[in-house]
Every structure is written in C-alpha cells, then in structure tokens.
ZATOR-158096 format. One record per residue (C-alpha): residue number from 1; x, y, z; residue in one letter. Coordinates in steps of 0.001 Angstrom, whole numbers. Layout:
N
r num: NUM	c1: X	c2: Y	c3: Z	residuo: A
...
END
This chain:
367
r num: 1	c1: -2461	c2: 110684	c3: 7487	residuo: X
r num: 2	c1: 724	c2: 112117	c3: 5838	residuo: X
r num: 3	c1: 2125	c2: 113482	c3: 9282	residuo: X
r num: 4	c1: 1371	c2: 109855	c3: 10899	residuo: X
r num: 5	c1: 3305	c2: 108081	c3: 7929	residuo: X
r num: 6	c1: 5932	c2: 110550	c3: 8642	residuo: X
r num: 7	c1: 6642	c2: 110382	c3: 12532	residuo: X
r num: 8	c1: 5894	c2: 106586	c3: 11698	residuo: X
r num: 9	c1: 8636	c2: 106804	c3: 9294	residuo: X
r num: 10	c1: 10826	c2: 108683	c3: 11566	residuo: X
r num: 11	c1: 10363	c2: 106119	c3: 14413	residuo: X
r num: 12	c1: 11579	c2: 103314	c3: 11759	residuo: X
r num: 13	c1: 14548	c2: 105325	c3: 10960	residuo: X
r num: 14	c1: 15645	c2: 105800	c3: 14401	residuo: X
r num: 15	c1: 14860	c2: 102563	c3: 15402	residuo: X
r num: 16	c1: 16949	c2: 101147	c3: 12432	residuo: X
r num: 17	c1: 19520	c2: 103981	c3: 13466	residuo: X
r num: 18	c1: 19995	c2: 102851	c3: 16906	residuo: X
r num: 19	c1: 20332	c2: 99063	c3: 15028	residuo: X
r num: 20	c1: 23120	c2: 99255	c3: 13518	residuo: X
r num: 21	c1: 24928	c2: 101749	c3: 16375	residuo: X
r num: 22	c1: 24340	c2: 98309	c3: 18116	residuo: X
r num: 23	c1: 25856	c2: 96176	c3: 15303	residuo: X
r num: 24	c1: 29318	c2: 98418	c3: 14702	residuo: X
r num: 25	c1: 29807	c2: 98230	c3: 18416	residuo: X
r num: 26	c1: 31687	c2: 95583	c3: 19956	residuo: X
r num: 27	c1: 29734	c2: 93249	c3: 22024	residuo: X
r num: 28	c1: 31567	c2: 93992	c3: 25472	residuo: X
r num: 29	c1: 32352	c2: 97025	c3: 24906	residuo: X
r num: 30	c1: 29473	c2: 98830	c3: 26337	residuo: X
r num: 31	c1: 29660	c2: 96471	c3: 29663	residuo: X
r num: 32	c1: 33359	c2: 96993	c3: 29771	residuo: X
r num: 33	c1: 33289	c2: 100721	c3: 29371	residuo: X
r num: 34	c1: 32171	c2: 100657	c3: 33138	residuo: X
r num: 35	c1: 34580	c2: 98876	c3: 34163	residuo: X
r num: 36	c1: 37082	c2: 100154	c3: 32601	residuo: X
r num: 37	c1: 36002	c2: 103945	c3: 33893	residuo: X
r num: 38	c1: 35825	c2: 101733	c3: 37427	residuo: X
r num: 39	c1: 39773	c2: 100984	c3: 36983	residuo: X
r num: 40	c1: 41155	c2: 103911	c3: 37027	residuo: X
r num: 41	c1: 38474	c2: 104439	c3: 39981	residuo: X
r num: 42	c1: 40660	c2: 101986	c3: 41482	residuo: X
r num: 43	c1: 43370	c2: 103359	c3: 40121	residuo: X
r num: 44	c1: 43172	c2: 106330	c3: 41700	residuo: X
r num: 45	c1: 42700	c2: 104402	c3: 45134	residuo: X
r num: 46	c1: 45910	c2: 102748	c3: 44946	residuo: X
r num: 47	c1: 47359	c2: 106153	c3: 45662	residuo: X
r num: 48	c1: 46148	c2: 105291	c3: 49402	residuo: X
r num: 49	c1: 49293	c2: 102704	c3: 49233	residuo: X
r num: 50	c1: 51079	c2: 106312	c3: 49655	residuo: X
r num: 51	c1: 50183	c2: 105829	c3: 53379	residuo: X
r num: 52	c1: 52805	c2: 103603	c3: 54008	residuo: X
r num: 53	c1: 55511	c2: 105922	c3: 53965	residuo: X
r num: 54	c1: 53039	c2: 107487	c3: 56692	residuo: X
r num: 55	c1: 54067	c2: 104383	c3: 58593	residuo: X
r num: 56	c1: 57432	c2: 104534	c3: 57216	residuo: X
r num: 57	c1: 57361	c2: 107926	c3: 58881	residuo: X
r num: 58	c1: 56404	c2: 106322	c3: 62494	residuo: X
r num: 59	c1: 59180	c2: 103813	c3: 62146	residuo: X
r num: 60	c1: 61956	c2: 106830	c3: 63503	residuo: X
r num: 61	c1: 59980	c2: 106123	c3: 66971	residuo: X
r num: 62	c1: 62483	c2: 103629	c3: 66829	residuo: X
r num: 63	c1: 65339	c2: 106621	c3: 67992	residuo: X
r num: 64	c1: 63353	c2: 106424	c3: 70837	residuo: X
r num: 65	c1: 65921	c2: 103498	c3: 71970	residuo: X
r num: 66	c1: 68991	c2: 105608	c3: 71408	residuo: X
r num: 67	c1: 66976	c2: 108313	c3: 74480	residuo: X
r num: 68	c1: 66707	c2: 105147	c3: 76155	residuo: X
r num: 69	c1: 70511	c2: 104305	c3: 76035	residuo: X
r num: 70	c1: 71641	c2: 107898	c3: 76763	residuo: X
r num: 71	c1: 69392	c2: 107395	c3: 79971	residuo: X
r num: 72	c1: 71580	c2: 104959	c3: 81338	residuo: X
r num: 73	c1: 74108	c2: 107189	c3: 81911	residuo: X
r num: 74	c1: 72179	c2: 109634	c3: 83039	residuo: X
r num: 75	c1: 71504	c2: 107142	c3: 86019	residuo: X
r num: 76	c1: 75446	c2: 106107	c3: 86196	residuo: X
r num: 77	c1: 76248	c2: 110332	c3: 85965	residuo: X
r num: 78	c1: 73489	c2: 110910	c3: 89072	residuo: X
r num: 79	c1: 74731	c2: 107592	c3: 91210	residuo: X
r num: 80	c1: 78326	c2: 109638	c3: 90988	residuo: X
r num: 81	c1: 77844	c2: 111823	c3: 94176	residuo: X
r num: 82	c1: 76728	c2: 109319	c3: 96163	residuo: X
r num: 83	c1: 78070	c2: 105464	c3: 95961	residuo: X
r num: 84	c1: 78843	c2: 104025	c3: 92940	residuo: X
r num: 85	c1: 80453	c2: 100428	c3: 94059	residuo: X
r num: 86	c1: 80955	c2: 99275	c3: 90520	residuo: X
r num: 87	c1: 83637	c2: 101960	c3: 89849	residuo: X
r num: 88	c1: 85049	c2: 102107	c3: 93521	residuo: X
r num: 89	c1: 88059	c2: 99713	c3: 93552	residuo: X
r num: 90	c1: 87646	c2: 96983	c3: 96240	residuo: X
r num: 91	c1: 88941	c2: 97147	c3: 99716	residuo: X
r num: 92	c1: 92913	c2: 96129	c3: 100746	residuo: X
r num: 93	c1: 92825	c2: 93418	c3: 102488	residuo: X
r num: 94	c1: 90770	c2: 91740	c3: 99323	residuo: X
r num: 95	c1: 93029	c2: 92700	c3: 96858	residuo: X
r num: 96	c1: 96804	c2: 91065	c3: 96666	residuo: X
r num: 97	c1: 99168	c2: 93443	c3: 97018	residuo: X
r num: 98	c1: 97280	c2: 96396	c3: 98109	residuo: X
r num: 99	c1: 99051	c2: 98699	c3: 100727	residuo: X
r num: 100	c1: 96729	c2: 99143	c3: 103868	residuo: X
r num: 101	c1: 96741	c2: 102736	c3: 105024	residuo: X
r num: 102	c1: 99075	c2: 103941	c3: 107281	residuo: X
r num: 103	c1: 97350	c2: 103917	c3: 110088	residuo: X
r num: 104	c1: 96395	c2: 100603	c3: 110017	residuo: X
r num: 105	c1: 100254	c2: 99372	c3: 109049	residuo: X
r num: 106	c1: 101311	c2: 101427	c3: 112420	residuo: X
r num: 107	c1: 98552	c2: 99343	c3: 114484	residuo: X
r num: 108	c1: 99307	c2: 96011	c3: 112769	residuo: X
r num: 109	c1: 103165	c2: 96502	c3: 113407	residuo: X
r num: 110	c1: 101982	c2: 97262	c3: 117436	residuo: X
r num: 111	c1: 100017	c2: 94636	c3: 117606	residuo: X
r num: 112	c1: 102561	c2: 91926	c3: 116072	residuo: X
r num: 113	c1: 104746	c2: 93016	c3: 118805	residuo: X
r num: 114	c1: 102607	c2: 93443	c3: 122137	residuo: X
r num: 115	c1: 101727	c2: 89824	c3: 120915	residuo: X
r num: 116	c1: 105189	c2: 89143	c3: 120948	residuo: X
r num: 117	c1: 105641	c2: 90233	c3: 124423	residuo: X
r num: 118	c1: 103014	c2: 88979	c3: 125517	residuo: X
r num: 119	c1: 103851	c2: 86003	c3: 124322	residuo: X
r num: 120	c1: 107327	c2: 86103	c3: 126158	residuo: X
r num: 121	c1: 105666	c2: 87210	c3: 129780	residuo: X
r num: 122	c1: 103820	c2: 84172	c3: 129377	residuo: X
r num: 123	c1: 106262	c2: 82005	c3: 129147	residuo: X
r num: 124	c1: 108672	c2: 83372	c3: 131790	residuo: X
r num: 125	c1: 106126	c2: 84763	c3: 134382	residuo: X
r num: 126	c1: 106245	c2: 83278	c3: 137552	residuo: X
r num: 127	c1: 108501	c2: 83980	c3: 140825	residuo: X
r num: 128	c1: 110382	c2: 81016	c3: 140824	residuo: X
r num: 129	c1: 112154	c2: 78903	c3: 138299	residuo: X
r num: 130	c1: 110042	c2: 76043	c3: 138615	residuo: X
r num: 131	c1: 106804	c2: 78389	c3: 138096	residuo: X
r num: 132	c1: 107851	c2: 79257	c3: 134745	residuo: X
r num: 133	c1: 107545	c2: 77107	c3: 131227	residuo: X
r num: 134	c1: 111210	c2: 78262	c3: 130161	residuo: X
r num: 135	c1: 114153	c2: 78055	c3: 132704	residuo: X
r num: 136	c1: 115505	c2: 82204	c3: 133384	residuo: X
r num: 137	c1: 118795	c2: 81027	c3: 132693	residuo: X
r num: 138	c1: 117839	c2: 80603	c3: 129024	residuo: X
r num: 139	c1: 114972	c2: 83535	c3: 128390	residuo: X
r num: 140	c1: 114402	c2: 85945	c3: 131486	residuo: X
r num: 141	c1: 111298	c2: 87722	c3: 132169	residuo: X
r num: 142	c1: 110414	c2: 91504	c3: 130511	residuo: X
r num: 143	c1: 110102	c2: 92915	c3: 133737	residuo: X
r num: 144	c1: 114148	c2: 91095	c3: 134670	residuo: X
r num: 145	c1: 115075	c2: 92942	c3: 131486	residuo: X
r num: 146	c1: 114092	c2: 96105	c3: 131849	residuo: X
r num: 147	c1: 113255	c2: 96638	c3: 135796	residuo: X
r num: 148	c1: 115154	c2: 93955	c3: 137546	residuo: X
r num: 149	c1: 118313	c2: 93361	c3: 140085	residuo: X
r num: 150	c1: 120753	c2: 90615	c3: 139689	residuo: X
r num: 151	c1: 123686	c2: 89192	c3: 141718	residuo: X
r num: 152	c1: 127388	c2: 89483	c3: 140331	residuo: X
r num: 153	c1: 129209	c2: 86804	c3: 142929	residuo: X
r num: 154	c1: 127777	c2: 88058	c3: 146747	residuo: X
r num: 155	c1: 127218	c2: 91582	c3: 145209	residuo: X
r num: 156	c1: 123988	c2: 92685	c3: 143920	residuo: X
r num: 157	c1: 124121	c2: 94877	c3: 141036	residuo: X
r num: 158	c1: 121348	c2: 96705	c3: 139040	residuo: X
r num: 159	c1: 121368	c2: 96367	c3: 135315	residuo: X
r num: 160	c1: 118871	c2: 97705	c3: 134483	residuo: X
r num: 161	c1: 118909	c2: 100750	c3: 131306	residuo: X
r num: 162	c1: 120150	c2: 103353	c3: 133035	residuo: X
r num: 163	c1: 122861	c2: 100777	c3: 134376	residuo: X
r num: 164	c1: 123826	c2: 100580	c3: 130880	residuo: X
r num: 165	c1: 124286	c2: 104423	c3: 130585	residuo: X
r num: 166	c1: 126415	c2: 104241	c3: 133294	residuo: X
r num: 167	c1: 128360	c2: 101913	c3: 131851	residuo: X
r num: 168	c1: 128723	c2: 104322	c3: 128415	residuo: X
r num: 169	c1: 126530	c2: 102993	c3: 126427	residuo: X
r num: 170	c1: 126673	c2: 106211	c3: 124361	residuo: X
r num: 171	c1: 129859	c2: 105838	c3: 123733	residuo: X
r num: 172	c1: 129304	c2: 102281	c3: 122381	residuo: X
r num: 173	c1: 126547	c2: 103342	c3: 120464	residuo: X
r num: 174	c1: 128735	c2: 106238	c3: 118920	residuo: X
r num: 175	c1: 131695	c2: 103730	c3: 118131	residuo: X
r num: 176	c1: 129998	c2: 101020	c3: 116618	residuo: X
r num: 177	c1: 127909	c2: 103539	c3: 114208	residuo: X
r num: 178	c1: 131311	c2: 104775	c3: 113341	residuo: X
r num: 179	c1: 132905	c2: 101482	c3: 112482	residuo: X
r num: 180	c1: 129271	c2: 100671	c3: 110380	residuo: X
r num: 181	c1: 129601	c2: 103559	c3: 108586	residuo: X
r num: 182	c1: 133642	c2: 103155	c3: 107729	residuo: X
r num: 183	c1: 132818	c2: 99819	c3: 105999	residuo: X
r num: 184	c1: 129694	c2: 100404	c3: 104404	residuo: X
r num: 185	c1: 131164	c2: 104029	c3: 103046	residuo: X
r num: 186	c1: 133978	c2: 101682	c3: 101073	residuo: X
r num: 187	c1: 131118	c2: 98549	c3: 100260	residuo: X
r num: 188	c1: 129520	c2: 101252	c3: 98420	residuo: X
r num: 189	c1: 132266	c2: 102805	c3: 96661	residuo: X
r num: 190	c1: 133537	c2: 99450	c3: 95812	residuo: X
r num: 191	c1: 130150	c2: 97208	c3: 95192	residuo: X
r num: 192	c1: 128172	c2: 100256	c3: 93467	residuo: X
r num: 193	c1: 131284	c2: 101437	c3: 90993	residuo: X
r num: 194	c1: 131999	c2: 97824	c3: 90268	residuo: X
r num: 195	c1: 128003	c2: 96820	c3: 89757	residuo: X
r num: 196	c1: 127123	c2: 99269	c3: 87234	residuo: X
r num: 197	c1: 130606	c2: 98498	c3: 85268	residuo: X
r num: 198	c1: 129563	c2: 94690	c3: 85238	residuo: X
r num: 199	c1: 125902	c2: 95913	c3: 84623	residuo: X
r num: 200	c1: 126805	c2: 97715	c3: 81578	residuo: X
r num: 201	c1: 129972	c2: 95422	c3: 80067	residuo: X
r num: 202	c1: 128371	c2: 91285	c3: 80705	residuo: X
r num: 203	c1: 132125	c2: 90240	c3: 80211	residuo: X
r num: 204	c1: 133022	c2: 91968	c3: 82874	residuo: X
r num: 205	c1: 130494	c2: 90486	c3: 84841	residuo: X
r num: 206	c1: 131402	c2: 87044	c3: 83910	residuo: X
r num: 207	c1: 134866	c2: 87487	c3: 85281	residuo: X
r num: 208	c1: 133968	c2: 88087	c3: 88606	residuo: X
r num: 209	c1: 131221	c2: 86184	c3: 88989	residuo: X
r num: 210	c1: 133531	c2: 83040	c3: 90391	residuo: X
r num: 211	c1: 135113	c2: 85547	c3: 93259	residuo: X
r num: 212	c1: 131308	c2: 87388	c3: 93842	residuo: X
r num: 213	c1: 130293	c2: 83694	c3: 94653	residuo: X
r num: 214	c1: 133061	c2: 82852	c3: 97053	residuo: X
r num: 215	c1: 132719	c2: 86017	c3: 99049	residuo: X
r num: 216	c1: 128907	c2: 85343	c3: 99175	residuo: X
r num: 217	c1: 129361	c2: 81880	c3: 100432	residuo: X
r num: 218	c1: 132286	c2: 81860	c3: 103214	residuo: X
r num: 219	c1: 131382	c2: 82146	c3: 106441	residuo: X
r num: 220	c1: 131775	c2: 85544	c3: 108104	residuo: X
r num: 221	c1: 133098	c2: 84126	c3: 110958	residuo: X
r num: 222	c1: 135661	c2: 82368	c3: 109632	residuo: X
r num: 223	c1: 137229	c2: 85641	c3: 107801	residuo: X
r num: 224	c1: 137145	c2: 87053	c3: 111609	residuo: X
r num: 225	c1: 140509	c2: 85707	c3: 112653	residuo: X
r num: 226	c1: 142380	c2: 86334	c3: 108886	residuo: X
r num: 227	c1: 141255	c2: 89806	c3: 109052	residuo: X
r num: 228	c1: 143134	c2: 90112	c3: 112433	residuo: X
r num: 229	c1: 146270	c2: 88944	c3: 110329	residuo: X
r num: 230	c1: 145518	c2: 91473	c3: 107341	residuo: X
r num: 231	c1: 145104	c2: 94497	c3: 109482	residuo: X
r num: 232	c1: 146871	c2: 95113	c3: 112341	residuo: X
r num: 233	c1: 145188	c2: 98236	c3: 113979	residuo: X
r num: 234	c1: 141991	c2: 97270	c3: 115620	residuo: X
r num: 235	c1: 139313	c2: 100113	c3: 114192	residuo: X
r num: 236	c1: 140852	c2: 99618	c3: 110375	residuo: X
r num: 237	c1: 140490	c2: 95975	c3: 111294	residuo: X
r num: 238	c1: 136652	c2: 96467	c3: 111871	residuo: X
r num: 239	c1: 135706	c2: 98387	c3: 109158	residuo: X
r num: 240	c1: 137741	c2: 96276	c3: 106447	residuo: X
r num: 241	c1: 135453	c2: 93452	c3: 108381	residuo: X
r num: 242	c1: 132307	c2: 95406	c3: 107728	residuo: X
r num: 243	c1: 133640	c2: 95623	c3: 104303	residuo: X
r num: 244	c1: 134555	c2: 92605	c3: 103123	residuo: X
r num: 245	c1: 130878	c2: 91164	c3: 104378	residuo: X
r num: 246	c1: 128878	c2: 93564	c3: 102818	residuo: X
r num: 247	c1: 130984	c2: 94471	c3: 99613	residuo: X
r num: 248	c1: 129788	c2: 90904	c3: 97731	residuo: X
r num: 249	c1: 126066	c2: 92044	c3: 98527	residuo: X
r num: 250	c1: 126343	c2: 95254	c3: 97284	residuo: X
r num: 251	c1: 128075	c2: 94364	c3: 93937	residuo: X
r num: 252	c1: 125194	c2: 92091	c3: 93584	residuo: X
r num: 253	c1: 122198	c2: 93845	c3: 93800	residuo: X
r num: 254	c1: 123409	c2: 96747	c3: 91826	residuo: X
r num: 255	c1: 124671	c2: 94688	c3: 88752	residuo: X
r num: 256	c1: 120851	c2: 93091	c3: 89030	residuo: X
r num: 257	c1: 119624	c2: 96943	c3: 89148	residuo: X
r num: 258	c1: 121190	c2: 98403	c3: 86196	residuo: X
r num: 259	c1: 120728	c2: 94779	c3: 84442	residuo: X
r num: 260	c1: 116754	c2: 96052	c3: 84886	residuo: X
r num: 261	c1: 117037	c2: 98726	c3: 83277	residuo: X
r num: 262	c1: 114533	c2: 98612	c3: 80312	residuo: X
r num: 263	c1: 116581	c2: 98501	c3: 77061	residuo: X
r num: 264	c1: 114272	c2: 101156	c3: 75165	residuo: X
r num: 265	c1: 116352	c2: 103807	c3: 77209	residuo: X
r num: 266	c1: 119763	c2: 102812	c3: 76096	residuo: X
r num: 267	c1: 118168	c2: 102373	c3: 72632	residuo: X
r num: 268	c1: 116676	c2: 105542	c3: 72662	residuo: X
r num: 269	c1: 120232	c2: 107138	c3: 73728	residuo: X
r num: 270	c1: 121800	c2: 105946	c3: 71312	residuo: X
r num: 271	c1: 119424	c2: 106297	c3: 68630	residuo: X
r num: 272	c1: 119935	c2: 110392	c3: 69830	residuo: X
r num: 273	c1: 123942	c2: 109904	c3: 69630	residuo: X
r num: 274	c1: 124431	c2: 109235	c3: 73438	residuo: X
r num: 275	c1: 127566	c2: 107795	c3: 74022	residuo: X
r num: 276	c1: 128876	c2: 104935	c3: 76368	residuo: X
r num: 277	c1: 129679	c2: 106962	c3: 78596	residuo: X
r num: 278	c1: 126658	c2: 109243	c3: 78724	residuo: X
r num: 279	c1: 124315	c2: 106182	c3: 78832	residuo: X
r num: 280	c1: 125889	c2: 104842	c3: 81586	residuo: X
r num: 281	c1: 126351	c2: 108035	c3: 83912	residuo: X
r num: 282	c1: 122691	c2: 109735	c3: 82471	residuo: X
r num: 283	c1: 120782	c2: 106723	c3: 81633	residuo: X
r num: 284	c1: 121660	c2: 103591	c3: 83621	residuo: X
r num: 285	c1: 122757	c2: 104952	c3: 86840	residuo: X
r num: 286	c1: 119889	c2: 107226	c3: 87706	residuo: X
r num: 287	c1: 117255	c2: 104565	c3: 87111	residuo: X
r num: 288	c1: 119283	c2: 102165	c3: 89270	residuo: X
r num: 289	c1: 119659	c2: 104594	c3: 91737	residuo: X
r num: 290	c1: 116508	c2: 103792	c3: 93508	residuo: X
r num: 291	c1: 116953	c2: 99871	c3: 94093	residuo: X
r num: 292	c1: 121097	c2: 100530	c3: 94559	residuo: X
r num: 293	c1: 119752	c2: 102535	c3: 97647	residuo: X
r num: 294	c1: 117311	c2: 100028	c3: 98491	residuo: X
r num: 295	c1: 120018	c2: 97604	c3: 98580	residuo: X
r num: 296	c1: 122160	c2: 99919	c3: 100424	residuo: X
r num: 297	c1: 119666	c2: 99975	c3: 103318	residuo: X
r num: 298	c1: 119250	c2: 96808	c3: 103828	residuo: X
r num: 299	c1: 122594	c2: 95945	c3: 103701	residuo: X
r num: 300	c1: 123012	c2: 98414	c3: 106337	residuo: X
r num: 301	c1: 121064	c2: 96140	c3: 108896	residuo: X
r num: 302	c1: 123132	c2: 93376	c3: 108327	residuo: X
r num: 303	c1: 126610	c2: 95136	c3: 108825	residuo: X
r num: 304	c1: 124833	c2: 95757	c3: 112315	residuo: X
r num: 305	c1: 124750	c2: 92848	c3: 113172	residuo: X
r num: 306	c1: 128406	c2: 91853	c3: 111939	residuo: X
r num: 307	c1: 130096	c2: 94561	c3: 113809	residuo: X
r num: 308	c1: 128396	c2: 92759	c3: 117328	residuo: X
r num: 309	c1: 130946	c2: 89761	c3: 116304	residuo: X
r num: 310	c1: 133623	c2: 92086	c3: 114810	residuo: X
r num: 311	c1: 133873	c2: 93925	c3: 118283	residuo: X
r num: 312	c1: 133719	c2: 90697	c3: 120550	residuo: X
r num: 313	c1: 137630	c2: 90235	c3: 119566	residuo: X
r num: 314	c1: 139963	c2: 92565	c3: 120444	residuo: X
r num: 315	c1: 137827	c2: 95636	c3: 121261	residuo: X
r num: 316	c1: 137587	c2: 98067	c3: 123839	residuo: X
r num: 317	c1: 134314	c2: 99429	c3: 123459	residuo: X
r num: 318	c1: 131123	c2: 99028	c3: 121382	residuo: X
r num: 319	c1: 128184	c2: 97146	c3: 121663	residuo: X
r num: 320	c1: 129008	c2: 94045	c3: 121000	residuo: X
r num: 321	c1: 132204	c2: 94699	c3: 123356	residuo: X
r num: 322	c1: 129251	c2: 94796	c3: 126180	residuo: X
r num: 323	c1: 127377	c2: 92378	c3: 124962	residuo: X
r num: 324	c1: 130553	c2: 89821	c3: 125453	residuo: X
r num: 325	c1: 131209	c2: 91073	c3: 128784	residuo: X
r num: 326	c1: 127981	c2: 90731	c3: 129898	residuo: X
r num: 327	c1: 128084	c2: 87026	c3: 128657	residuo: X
r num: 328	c1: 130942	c2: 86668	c3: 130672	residuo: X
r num: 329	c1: 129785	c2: 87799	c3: 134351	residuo: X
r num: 330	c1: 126532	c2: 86530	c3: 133571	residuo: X
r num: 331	c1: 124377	c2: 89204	c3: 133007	residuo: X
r num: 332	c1: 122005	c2: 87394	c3: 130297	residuo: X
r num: 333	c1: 119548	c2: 90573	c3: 131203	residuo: X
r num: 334	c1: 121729	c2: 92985	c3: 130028	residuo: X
r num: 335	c1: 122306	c2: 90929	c3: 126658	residuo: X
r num: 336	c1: 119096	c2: 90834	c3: 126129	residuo: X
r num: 337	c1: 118242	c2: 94741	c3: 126583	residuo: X
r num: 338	c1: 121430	c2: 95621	c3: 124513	residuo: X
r num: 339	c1: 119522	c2: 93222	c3: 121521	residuo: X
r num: 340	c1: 116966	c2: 95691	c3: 121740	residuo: X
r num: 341	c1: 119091	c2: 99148	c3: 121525	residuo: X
r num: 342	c1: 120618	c2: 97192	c3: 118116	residuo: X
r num: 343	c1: 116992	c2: 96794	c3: 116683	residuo: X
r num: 344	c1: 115755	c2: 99945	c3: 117690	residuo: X
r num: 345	c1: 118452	c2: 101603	c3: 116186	residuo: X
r num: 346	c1: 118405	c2: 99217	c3: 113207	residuo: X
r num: 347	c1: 114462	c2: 100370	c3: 112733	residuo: X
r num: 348	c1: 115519	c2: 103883	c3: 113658	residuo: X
r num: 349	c1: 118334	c2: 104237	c3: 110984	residuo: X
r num: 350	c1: 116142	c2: 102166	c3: 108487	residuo: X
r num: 351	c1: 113680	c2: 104418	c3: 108528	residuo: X
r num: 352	c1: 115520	c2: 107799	c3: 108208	residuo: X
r num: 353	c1: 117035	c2: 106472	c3: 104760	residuo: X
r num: 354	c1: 113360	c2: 105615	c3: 103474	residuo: X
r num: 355	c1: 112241	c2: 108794	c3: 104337	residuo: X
r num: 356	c1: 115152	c2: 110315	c3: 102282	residuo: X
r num: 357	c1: 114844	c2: 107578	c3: 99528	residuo: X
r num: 358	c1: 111232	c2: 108080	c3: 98834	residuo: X
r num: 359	c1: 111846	c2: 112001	c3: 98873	residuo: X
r num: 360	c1: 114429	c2: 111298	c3: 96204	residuo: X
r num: 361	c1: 112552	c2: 109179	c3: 94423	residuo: X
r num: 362	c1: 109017	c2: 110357	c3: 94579	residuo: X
r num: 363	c1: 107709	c2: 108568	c3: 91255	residuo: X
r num: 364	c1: 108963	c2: 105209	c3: 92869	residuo: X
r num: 365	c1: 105498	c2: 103901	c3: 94681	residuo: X
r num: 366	c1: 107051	c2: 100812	c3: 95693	residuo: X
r num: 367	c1: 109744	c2: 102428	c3: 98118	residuo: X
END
C-alpha cells in the first residue's frame, strides 16, 4: 500500500510537473518552434538562387556572335582568289572618264576613220559625174586621190604620191618643218618667259592683258600682208608669221598654268625662307612645266596649219607652196593628198612630244 501511494504520488507530481512546463511556455511557441526550425530549412534553400549566376555563366554564349562576325570575313578573305565584284571597280565604258585600254583606243581611232572613208567612197563612187551624190570637182573619189590620172590642158599627167615625190615633196616637207620650228622656238621663248612673269606678278598680268586680247582676236590673215611690210626677207618673214600667231596662245596658257599652281607650295617656300626668285624658278615653273608643254603641243598643230597660208605668198617651196599651185592648174587631187601628208605629220609629230612629255612627267596620269 505504501509503494502504491508512492508511484501514485509520483505520477501526481509529474503530471503537475509537466502542468506548469505547459503554463510558463508561450502558447505558440511549441507550434512555431517547427516552423521556425522549417525557415532556416528554407533558408538554406534559397542558396539554390546561387544558380543563377550558373545562367549568368551561359549568358557569354552570347560571344558566340562576335565568331559569327569574324566569319564574314572569312567568306569575303576566301571569295578573294576568285571574283569578288563588290571590290572590282566597274568597267570603262560605265564609268565617266575612265580611259579604255589601249588596245581598244587604237581600234576605236581605226574604226572612226575607215568610217570616214567609207563614208567619202560612198559619196563619190561612181564612173561618171552624174553617178555620184557630190560633183568630183568639189570632193574626188579615194581611189582619184591616191591611184588616179588627170588631164593638165591636152596632157595627161599622173599625180598620184609618188608624183608628189617627184615634184620634191621632201624638200617641202623639210622647209616648212623648218619655218614651224623658227616661230614656235621664239613663241616659246617669248609666251613661256612672259607667262610665268605675269603668273607670278598679277600686275603684270593686268598690263598686258588688253594687247594678249588683240593678238588673240585679229585675224591671221589679215596680219599676212603687214608682215610682208615688217620683214623683208621671205623665210624671216614666215617664221615672225608663225610667231606672231602662236605667241598670244602660248602666253596664255602658261600664265593659266603657273596661276594653278596650288598656293600651299609657295606657302610652304616661303615659310622655309625660299625667295622670289627660288619660288618661281624651283617651285612654280616645274609644276607648270607639264601643261606649258601640253600647250606647246598643241599649239604646234596649229602653226601647221598657218605656215600652209604663210607659204601661199611669196614662196618658193613648201607645202602650202604646192598646195597653191596645185589649186592653180587644177589638180584638186593633189590638194587633197597633200591635206593628208599635213595630218599625218601633224599626228606623227604630236605623238613623239607625248611620248617625251609623259616620260618627263611620269606622275602626270592625265598626259
């Protein structure tokens, strides 16, 4: 009975024990304690947000487009040894100002003139005059120009070339290059010292400019019959002719040459203590030099064809002495033909002094 009262006793005290363990302790407490153990359950889960810089990681795929880029020109570096039309430049004849190749400028200038002569057979072919479309008084036929017989009164004569080199025609050819070359020798002396002097001092250019003017605007032909007056001997007559039609030309162009001349040179010059004197003889002349010979040739063609008219007055020989005599007995043939020998040796003479300009000048494309 006593041990029952105890462990009944004990029972009661635990019981009461356990009571007031209840009361002290706060009445969520024991269901939050879970929970609150569960937080930092979650807690700890959150540290699976550290994935994202896992997917921050991935995001450097995007350097992927940069391989993608640097294959482009990989495709532009392998279309190099084969065609690549969006570098080449286009074709000539679809850009302005392109220069065809020389070839093709040497067919183009052959076919421009078999067109021309075809174009002149067509109109004068035919054995009589009333065959033809223009009377042979006025144009005769290629083959009456080159191959052909004529009549001088009741004698028939043959005119063709080699009747021209039996009437000298060296020897005219030889005296009228002479006479060119007196005349333009002094146009250049003159025209080029005087151009670059005006070219360099604008007062000096404003002087003359009235008297450059005049000389550019008379008539050529009417100077013909005071130059006769001026100079008495008949090959000093000719050459001050040459001169005096050429000269304004020449004076001309070169004062427009050195006026071209960028002023950063001359600044430059004298910014390194150049003087007057040294700009104009190192720095303005040599980069006129180029169009002053341009000028020079072209002006060379054109006293050619003033000597023709110098040498039909008071001349012995020459070729436009035979071109007036065959006016005269009415060999139109032969003044025809002789036209020719003037071009060719026009185009001949031309084209020797671009040759030597452009080796001169080798940085000038444009020559």
């Amino acid at each position: 009975m006593a041990t029952a009262s105890v462990d009944a006793a004990a029972r009661v005290a635990n019981a009461a024990a356990a009571a007031t363990t209840a009361a002290s302790a706060p009445p969520t407490a024991s269901g939050a304690e879970p929970a609150a153990t569960a937080k930092p359950a979650a807690a700890t889960a959150k540290p699976a947000a550290t994935t994202k810089p896992a997917a921050a990681t991935t995001k450097p795929a995007a350097t992927a487009r940069p391989a993608a880029a640097t294959a482009r020109p990989a495709a532009t570096a392998a279309a190099k040894p084969g065609e690549h039309p969006v570098l080449e430049p286009p074709p000539w004849w679809k850009t302005l100002r392109a220069e065809p190749p020389t070839y093709i400028r040497l067919l183009l200038a052959l076919g421009f003139i078999a067109a021309l002569l075809l174009l002149w057979w067509y109109f004068t072919h035919g054995d009589q005059p009333e065959d033809r479309i223009v009377s042979p008084s006025k144009l005769p036929s290629p083959k009456e120009v080159f191959f052909s017989y004529g009549k001088v009164g009741q004698q028939k004569v043959h005119h063709t070339f080699s009747e021209l080199l039996d009437r000298d025609l060296t020897g005219s050819i030889a005296a009228t290059l002479l006479r060119v070359v007196k005349g333009m020798a002094w146009a250049a002396l003159v025209g080029v010292t005087l151009g670059i002097v005006a070219g360099s001092f604008r007062a000096i250019a404003a002087a003359l400019a009235p008297l450059l003017i005049f000389l550019r605007s008379v008539p050529m032909g009417a100077l013909l019959p005071l130059t006769l007056v001026w100079f008495t001997q008949p090959e000093q007559q000719k050459a001050m002719f040459i001169f005096i039609a050429v000269v304004p030309f020449v004076f001309s162009d070169t004062l427009k040459a050195v006026s071209l001349v960028p002023q950063r040179y001359v600044e430059t010059a004298e910014t390194l203590g150049a003087s007057r004197r040294q700009i104009i003889f190192k720095v303005l002349f040599p980069l006129a030099l180029p169009d002053i010979m341009t000028s020079l040739r072209f002006q060379f063609g054109l006293a050619l064809g003033y000597i023709t008219l110098a040498e039909a007055v008071n001349a012995s020989s020459g070729l436009g002495f035979m071109i007036n005599n065959g006016q005269r007995i009415g060999l139109n043939e032969q003044t025809y033909l002789l036209l020719f020998v003037i071009a060719m040796i026009a185009f001949a003479i031309d084209y020797t002094l671009r040759i030597l300009q452009r080796g001169l000048f080798p940085y000038r494309k444009d020559l």
